[in-house]
N, C-alpha and C positions, 0 to 999 in steps of 0.2 A: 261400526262396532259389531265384532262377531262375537254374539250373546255367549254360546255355548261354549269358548274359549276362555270364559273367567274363569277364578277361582269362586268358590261360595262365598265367602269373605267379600270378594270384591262386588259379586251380584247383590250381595245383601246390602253393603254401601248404595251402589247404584239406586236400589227400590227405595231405600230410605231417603236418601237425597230425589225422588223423583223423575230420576233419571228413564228411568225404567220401570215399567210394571211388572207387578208377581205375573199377569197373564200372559204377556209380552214373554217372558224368561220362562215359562211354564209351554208356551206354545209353540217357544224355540226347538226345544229339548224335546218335545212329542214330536213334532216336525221332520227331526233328524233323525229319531227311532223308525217314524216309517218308512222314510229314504235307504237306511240300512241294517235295520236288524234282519230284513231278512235274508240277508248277505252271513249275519253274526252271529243271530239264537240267543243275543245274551239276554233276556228277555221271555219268561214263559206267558206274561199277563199282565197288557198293558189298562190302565186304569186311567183314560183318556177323561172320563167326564168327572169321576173324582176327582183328580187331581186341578183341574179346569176350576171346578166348583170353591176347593179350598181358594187357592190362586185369588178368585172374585173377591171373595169374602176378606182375604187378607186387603187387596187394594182399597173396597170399599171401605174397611174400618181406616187405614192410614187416610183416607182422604174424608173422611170424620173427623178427622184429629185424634182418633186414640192411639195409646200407646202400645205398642205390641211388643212380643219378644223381637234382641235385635237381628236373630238369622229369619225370622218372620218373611214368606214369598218364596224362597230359595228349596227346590224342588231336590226330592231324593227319591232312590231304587233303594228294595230292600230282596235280601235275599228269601228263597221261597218256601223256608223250613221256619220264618215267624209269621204269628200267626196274626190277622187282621180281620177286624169283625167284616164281616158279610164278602169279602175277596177270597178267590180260589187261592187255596195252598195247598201244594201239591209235593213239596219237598221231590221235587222232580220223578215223580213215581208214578205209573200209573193205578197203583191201588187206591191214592186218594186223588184221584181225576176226578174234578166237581166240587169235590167237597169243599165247601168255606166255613174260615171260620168261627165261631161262634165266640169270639171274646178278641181282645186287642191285646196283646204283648206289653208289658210294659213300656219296654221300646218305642212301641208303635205309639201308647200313648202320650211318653214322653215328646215324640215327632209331633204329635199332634198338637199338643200344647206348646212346641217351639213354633207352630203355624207352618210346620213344612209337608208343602204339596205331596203328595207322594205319586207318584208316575206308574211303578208296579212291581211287579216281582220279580226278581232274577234267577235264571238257570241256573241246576246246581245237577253235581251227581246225584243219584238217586239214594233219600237219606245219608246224602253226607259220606257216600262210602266209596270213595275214589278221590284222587289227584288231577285230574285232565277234564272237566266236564265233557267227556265224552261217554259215561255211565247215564245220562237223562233217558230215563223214558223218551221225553220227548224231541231226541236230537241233539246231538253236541254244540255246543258253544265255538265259534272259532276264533281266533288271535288277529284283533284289528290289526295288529300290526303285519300279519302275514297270515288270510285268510286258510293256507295250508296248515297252520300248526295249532297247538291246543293253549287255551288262557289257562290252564291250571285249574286244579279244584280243592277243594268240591266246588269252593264260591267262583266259579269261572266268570260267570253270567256279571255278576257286580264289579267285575276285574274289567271285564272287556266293554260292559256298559260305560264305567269314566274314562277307561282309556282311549276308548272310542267319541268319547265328548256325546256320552248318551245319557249321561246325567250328569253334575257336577259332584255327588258325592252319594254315596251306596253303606248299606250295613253288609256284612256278611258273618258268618259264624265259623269259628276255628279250634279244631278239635289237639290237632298233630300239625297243624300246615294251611287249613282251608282258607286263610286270608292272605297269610305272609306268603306261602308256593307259588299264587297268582299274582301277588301284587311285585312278586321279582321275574315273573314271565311276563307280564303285561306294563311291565315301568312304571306303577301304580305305585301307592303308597298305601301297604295294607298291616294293620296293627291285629297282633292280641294283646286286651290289658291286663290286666294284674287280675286273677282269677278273683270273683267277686265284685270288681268294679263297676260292671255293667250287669243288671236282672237277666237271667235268664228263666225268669215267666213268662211261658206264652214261647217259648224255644223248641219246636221240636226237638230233642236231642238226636244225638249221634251215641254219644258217649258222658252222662249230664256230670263226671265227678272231674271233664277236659274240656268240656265245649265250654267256650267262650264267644261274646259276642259281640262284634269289634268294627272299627272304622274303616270302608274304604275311601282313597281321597287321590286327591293328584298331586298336591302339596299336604307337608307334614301339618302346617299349622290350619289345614283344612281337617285334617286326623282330626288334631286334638280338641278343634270344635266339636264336629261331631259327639267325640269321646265324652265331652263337657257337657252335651246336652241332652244326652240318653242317657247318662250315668247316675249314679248317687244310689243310696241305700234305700230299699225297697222291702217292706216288711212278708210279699209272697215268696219271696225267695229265701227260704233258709242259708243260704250260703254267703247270701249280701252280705257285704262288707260295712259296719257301720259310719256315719258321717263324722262322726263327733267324736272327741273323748268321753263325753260325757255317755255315750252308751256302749263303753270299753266297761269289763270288770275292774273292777281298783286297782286288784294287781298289774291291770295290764299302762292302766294310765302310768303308772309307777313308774313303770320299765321303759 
């Protein structure tokens, strides 16, 4: 069985049935990032003992007997303009080299209440302002598929990390293009949603009345998990979109 070749879907079956452990599926994916990211750059900060640690704690609890969420074990890359309590985010710049951040993304939280490992950050133009990941501070990103050419940006790093099977599923943020431009140079499958579907608390922005922040996957029905489990109406976010009719204006439930 070649772990890193599932889909998250299907890794997430796997754990739940036994089959396989979060650590196992977590140790995979580290494995393969050091073998070649440094061929790729999609990657500015990999989070090896984090990600390791969540992993445990998801195994131990399923072999407890409790009940976890069902993508629970199943590892993901986030782009490097959200923001994660105490991990470098650097929005590929070097002006904030070091700096970590002091609060979690909604996102991130939401990730973390789905029990997903997070492995680390991925390369991006520098704040979001470019097409090619080749604007990073810290190095370009290159196109698994033909290390001569560029995965697209900004989100290149999240494009090349699943298409490269260096993660099974990635966030990245999209302004103009920064998901979907990569995710058709890289054969990837990368979404923006309906502006307000997903928080963008804790986003560094590019542009905050376009940025969006959205799924990368390698199958569509791996999207829309994602989409599903970082999403929903979030009261820090003025823009959020509400869950319910019930907190629509009258007029609007009418219509």
């Amino acid at each position: 069985m070649e772990i890193v070749k599932k889909t998250a879907r299907e890794l997430a079956e796997l754990i739940r049935a036994g089959e396989l452990s979060s650590v196992e599926v977590t140790q995979a994916f580290l494995a393969r990032i050091e073998k070649l990211d440094t061929q790729l750059h999609a990657f500015l900060f990999v989070d090896k003992e984090g990600a390791l640690a969540a992993a445990k704690a998801v195994d131990a609890d399923l072999a407890a007997g409790k009940e976890l969420p069902p993508y629970a074990g199943v590892p993901i890359a986030i782009k490097d303009n959200i923001c994660q309590r105490g991990i470098p985010t650097t929005c590929g710049s070097a002006m904030l080299e070091g700096w970590k951040a002091p609060y979690d993304a909604t996102v991130v939280r939401n990730i973390k209440a789905a029990r997903l490992p997070i492995l680390g950050h991925t390369n991006m133009d520098e704040f979001a302002m470019g097409s090619s990941t080749e604007h990073s501070a810290f190095g370009p990103t290159r196109n698994p598929w033909d290390t001569s050419r560029i995965p697209g940006g900004s989100g290149g790093g999240s494009a090349a990390a699943v298409a490269a099977y260096l993660a099974p599923w990635a966030l990245g943020s999209d302004t103009g293009g920064s998901i979907r431009q990569p995710g058709a140079v890289t054969g990837t499958v990368g979404a923006k949603p309906t502006y307000g579907a997903i928080s963008r608390y804790g986003l560094i922005a590019m542009a905050s009345s376009l940025d969006q922040i959205g799924p990368v996957a390698r199958t569509v029905e791996d999207a829309a998990i994602l989409q599903t489990l970082v999403g929903g109406h979030d009261p820090l976010d003025s823009t959020s979109l509400p869950d319910t009719d019930a907190d629509l204006p009258a007029a609007a439930q009418k219509g």
